[in-house]
Biotite code that builds the C-alpha atoms (Angstrom):
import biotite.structure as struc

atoms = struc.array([
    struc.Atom([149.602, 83.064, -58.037], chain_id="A", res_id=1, res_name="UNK", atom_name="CA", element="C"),
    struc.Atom([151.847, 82.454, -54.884], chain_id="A", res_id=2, res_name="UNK", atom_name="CA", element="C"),
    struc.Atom([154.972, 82.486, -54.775], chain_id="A", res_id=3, res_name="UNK", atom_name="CA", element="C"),
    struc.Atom([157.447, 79.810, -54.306], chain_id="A", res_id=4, res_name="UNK", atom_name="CA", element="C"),
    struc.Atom([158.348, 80.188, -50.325], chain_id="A", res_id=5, res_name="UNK", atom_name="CA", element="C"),
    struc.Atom([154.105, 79.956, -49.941], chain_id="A", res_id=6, res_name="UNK", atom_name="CA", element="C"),
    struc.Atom([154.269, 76.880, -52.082], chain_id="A", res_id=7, res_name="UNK", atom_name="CA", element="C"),
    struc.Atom([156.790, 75.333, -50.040], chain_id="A", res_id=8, res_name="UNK", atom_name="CA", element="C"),
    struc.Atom([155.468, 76.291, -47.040], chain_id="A", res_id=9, res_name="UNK", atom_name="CA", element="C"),
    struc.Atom([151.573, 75.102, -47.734], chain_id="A", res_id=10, res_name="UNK", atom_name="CA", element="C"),
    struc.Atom([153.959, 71.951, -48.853], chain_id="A", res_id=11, res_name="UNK", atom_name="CA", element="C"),
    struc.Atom([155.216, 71.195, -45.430], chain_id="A", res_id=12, res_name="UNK", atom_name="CA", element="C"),
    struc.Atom([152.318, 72.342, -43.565], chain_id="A", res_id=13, res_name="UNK", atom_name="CA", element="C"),
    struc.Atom([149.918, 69.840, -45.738], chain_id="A", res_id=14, res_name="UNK", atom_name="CA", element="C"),
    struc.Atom([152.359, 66.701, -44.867], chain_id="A", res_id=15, res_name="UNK", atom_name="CA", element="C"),
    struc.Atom([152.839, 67.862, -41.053], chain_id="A", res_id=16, res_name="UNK", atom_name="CA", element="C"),
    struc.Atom([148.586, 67.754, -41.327], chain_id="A", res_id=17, res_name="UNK", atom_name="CA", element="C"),
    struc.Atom([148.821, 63.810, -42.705], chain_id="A", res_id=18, res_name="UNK", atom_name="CA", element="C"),
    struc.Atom([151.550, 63.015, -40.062], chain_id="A", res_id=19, res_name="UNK", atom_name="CA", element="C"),
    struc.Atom([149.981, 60.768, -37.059], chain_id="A", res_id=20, res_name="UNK", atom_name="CA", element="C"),
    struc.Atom([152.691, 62.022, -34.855], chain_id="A", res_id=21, res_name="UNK", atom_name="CA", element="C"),
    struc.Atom([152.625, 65.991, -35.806], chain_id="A", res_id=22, res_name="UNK", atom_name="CA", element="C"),
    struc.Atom([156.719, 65.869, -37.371], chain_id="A", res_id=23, res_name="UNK", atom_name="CA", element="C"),
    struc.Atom([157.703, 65.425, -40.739], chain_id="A", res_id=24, res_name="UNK", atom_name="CA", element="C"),
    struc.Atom([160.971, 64.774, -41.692], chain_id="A", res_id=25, res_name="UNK", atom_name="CA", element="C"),
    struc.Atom([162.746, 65.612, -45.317], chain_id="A", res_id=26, res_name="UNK", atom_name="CA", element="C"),
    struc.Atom([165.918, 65.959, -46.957], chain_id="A", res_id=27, res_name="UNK", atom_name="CA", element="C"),
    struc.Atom([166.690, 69.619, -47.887], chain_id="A", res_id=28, res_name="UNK", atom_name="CA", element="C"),
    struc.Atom([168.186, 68.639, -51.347], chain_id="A", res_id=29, res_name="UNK", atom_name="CA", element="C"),
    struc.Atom([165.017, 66.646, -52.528], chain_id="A", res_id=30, res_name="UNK", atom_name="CA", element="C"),
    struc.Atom([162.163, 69.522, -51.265], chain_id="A", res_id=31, res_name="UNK", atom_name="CA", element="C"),
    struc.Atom([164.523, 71.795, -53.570], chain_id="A", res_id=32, res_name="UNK", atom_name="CA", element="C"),
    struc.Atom([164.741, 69.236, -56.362], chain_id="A", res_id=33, res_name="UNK", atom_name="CA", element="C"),
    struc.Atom([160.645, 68.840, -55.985], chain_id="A", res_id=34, res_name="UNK", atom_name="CA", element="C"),
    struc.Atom([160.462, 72.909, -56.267], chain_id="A", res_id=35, res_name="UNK", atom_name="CA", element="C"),
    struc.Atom([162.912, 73.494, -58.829], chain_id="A", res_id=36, res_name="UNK", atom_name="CA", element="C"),
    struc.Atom([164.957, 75.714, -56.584], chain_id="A", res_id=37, res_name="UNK", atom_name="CA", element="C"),
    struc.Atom([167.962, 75.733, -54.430], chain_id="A", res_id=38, res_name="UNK", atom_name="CA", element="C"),
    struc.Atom([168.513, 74.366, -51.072], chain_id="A", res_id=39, res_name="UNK", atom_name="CA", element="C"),
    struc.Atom([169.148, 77.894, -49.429], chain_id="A", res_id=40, res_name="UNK", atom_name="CA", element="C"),
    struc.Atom([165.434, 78.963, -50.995], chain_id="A", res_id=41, res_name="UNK", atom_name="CA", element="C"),
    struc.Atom([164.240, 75.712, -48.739], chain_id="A", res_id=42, res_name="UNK", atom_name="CA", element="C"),
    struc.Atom([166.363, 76.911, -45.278], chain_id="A", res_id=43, res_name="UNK", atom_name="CA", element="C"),
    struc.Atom([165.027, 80.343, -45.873], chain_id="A", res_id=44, res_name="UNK", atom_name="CA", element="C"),
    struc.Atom([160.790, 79.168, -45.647], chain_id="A", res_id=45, res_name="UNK", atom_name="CA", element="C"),
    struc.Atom([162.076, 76.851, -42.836], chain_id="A", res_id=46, res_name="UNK", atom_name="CA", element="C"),
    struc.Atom([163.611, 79.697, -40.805], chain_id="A", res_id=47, res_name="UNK", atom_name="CA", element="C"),
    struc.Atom([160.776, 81.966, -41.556], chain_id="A", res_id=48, res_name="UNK", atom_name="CA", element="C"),
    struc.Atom([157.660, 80.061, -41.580], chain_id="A", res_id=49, res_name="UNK", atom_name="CA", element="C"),
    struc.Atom([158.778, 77.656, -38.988], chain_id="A", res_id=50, res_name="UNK", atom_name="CA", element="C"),
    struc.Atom([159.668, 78.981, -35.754], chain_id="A", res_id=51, res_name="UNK", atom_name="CA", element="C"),
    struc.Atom([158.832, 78.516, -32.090], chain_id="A", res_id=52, res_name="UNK", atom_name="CA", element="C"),
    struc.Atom([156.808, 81.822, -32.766], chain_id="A", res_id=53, res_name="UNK", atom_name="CA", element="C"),
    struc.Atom([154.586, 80.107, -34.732], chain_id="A", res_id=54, res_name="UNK", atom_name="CA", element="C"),
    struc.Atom([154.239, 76.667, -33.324], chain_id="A", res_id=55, res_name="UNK", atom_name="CA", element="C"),
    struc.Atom([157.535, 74.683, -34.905], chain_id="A", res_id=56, res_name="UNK", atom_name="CA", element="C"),
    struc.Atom([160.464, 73.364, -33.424], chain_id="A", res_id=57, res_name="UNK", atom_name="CA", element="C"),
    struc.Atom([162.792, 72.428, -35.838], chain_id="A", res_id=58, res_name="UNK", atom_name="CA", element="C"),
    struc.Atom([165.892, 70.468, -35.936], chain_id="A", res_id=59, res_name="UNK", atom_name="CA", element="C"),
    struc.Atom([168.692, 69.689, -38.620], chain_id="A", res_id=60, res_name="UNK", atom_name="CA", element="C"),
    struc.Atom([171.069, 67.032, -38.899], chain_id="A", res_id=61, res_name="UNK", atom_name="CA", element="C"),
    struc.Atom([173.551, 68.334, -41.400], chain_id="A", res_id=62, res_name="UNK", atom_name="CA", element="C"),
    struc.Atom([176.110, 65.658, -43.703], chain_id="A", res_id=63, res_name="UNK", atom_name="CA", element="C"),
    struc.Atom([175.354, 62.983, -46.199], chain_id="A", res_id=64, res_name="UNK", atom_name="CA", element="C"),
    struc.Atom([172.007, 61.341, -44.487], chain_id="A", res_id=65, res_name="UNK", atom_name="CA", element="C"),
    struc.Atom([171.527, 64.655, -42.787], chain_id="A", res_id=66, res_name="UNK", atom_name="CA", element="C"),
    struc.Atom([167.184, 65.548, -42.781], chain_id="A", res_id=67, res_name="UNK", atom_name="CA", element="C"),
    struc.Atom([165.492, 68.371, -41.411], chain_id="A", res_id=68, res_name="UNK", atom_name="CA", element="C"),
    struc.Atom([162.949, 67.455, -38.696], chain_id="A", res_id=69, res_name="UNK", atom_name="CA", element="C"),
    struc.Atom([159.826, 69.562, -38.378], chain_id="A", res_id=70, res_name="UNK", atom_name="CA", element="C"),
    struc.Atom([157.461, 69.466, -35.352], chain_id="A", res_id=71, res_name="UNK", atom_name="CA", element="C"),
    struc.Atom([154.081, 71.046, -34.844], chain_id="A", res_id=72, res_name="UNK", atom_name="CA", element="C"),
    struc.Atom([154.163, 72.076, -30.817], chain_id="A", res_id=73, res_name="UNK", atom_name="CA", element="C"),
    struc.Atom([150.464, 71.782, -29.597], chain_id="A", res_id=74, res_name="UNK", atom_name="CA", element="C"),
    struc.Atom([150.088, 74.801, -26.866], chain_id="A", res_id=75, res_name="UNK", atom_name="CA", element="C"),
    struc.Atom([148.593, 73.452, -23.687], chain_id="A", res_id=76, res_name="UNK", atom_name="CA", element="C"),
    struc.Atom([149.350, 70.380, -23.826], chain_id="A", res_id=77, res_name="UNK", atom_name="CA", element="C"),
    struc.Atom([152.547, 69.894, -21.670], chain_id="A", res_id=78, res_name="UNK", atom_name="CA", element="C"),
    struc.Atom([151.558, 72.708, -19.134], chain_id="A", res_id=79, res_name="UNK", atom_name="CA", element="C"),
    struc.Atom([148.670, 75.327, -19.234], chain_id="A", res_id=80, res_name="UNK", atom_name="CA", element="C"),
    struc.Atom([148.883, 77.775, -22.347], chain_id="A", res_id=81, res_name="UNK", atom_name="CA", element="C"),
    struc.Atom([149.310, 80.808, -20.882], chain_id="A", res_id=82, res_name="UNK", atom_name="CA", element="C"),
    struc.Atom([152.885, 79.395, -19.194], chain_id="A", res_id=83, res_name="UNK", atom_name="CA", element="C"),
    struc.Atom([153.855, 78.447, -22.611], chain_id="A", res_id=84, res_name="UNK", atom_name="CA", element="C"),
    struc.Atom([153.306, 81.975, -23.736], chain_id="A", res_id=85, res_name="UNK", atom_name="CA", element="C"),
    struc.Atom([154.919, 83.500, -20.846], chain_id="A", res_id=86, res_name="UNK", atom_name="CA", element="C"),
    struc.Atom([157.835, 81.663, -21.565], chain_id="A", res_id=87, res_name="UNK", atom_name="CA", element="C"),
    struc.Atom([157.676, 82.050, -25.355], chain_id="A", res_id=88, res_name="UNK", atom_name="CA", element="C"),
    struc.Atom([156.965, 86.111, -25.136], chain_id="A", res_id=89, res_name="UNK", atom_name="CA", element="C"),
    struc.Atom([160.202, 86.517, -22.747], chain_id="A", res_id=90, res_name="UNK", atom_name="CA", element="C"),
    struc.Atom([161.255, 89.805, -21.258], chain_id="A", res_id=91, res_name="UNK", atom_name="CA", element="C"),
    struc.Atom([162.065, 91.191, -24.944], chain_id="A", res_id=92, res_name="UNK", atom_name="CA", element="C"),
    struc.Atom([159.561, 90.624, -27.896], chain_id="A", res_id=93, res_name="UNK", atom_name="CA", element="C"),
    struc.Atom([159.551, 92.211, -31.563], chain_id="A", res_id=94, res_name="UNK", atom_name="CA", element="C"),
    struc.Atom([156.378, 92.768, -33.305], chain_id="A", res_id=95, res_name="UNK", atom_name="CA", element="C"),
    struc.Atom([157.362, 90.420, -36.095], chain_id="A", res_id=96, res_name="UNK", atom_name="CA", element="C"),
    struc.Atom([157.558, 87.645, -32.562], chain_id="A", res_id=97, res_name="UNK", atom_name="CA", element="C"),
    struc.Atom([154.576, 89.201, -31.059], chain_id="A", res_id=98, res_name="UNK", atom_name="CA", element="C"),
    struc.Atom([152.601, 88.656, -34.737], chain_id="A", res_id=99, res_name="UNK", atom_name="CA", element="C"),
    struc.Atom([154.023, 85.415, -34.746], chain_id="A", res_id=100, res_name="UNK", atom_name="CA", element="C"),
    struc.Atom([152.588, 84.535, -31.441], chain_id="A", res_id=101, res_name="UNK", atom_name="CA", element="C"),
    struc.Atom([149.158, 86.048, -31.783], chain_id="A", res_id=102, res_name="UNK", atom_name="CA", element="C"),
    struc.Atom([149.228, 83.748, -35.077], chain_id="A", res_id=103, res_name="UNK", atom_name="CA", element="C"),
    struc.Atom([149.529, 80.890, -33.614], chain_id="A", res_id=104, res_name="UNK", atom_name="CA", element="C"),
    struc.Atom([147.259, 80.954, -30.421], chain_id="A", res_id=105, res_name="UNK", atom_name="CA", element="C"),
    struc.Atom([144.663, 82.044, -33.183], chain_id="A", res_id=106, res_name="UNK", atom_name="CA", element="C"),
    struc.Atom([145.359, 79.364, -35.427], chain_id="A", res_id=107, res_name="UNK", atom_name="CA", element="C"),
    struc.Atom([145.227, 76.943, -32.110], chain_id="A", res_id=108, res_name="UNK", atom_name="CA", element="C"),
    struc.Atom([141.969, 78.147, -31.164], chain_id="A", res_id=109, res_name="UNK", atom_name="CA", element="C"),
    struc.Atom([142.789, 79.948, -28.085], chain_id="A", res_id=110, res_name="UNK", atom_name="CA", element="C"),
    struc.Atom([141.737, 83.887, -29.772], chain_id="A", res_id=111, res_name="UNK", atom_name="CA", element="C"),
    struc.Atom([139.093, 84.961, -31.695], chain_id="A", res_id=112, res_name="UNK", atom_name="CA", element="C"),
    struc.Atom([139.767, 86.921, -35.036], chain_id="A", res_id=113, res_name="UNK", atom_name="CA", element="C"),
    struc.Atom([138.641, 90.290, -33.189], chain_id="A", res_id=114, res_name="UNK", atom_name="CA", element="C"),
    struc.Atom([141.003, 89.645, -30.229], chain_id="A", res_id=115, res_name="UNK", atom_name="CA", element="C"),
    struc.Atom([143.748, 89.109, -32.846], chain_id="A", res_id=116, res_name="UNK", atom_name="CA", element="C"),
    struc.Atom([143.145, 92.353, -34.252], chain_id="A", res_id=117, res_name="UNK", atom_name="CA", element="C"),
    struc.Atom([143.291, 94.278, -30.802], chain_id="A", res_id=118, res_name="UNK", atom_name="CA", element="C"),
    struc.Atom([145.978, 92.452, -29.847], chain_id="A", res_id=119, res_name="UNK", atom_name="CA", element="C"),
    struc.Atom([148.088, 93.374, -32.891], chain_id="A", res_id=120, res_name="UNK", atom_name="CA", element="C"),
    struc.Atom([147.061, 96.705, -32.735], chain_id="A", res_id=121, res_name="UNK", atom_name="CA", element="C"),
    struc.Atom([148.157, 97.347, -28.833], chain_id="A", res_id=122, res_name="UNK", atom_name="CA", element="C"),
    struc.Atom([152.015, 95.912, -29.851], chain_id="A", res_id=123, res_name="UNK", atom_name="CA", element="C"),
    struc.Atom([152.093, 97.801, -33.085], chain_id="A", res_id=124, res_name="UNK", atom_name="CA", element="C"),
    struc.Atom([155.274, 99.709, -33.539], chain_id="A", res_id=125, res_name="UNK", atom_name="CA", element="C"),
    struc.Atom([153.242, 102.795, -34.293], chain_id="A", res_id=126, res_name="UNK", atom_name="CA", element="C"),
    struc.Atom([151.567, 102.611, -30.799], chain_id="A", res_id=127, res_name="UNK", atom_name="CA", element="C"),
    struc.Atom([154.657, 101.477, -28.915], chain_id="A", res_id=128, res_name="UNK", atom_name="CA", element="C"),
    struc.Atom([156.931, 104.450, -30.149], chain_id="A", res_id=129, res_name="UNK", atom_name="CA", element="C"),
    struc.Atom([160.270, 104.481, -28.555], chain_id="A", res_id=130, res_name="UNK", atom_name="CA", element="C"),
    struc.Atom([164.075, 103.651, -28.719], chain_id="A", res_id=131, res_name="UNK", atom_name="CA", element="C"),
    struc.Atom([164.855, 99.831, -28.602], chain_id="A", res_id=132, res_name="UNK", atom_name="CA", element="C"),
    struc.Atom([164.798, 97.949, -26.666], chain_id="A", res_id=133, res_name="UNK", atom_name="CA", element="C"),
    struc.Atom([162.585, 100.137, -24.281], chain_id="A", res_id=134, res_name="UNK", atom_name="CA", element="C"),
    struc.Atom([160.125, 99.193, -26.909], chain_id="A", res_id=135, res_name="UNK", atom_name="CA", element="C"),
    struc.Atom([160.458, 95.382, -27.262], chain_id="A", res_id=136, res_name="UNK", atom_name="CA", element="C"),
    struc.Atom([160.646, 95.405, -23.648], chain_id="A", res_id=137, res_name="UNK", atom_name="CA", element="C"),
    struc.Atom([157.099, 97.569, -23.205], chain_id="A", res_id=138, res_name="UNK", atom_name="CA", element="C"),
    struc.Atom([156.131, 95.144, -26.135], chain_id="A", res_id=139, res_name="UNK", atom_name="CA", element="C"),
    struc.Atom([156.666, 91.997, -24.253], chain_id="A", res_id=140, res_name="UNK", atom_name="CA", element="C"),
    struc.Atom([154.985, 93.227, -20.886], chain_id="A", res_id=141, res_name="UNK", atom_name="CA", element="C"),
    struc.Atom([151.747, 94.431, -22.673], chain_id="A", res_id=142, res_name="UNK", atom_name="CA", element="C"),
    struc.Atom([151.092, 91.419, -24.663], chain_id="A", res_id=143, res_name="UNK", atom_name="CA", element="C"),
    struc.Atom([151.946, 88.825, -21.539], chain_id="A", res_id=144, res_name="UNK", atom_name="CA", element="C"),
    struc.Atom([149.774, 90.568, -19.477], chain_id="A", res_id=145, res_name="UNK", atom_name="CA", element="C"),
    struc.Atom([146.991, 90.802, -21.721], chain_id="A", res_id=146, res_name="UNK", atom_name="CA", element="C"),
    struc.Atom([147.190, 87.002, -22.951], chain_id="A", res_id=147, res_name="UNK", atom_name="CA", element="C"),
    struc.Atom([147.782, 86.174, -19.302], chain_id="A", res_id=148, res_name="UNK", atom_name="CA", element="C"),
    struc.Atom([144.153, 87.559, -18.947], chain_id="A", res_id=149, res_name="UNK", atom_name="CA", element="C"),
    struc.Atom([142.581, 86.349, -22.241], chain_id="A", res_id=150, res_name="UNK", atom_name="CA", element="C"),
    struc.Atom([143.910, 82.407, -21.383], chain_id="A", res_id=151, res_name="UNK", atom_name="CA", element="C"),
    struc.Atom([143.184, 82.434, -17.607], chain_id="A", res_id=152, res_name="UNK", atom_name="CA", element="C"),
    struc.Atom([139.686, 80.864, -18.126], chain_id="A", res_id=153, res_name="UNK", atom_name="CA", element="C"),
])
């Protein structure tokens, strides 16, 4: 059985799916009420689950009629892909970022399963041993210029 951040999450994802426009829009006090739990348990999927990482912005009006505004970013649409990931990667990356990234351009169509897995497995912590931030630095370099390569085409 999942758990209730996967329940939440699989929640948000399946409206963002029915949304014409790709952003949904809820009230952090009636998600929690729907799941039985409390608003902090809702923040915590959003902050996780829904980053630029992975393909979210998000944004949060906080007070009485304050929402939470979720928005599925489309890579390539505004400029070409491998920009966006440039951009996204930056001159530091973690692998929990880097996973994040790979993730998304995977679920977006732009990797196959196999390049995911070599791709995870070149930024692995266990590959890329050194101090920090030498080694979110090293990180960041290896996977831009290797998605630089696998987007050119």
């Amino acid at each position: 059985m999942r758990n209730i951040t996967d329940l939440i999450e699989h929640h948000l994802k399946s409206i963002l799916q029915q949304s014409r426009d790709g952003v949904v829009e809820i009230q952090r006090s009636e998600l929690a009420e729907l799941f039985n739990c409390v608003p902090s348990q809702i923040n915590y999927v959003i902050s996780t689950r829904f980053t630029v990482e992975r393909g979210y912005i998000v944004e949060s009006k906080r007070g009485g009629g304050g929402y939470i505004r979720i928005r599925k970013l489309e890579l390539g649409q505004e400029r070409p892909v491998h920009d966006e990931v440039v951009r996204l990667i930056g001159k530091e990356v973690s692998q929990r970022e880097a996973t994040d990234i790979i993730d998304h351009l995977y679920e977006d169509g732009f990797v196959t399963e196999r390049e995911v897995r070599l791709l995870q497995a070149a930024v692995c912590r266990d590959v890329l041993q050194g101090p920090l931030p030498y080694r979110d630095q090293l990180r960041a370099r290896l996977l831009r210029a290797m998605l630089v390569e696998l987007l050119r085409g």
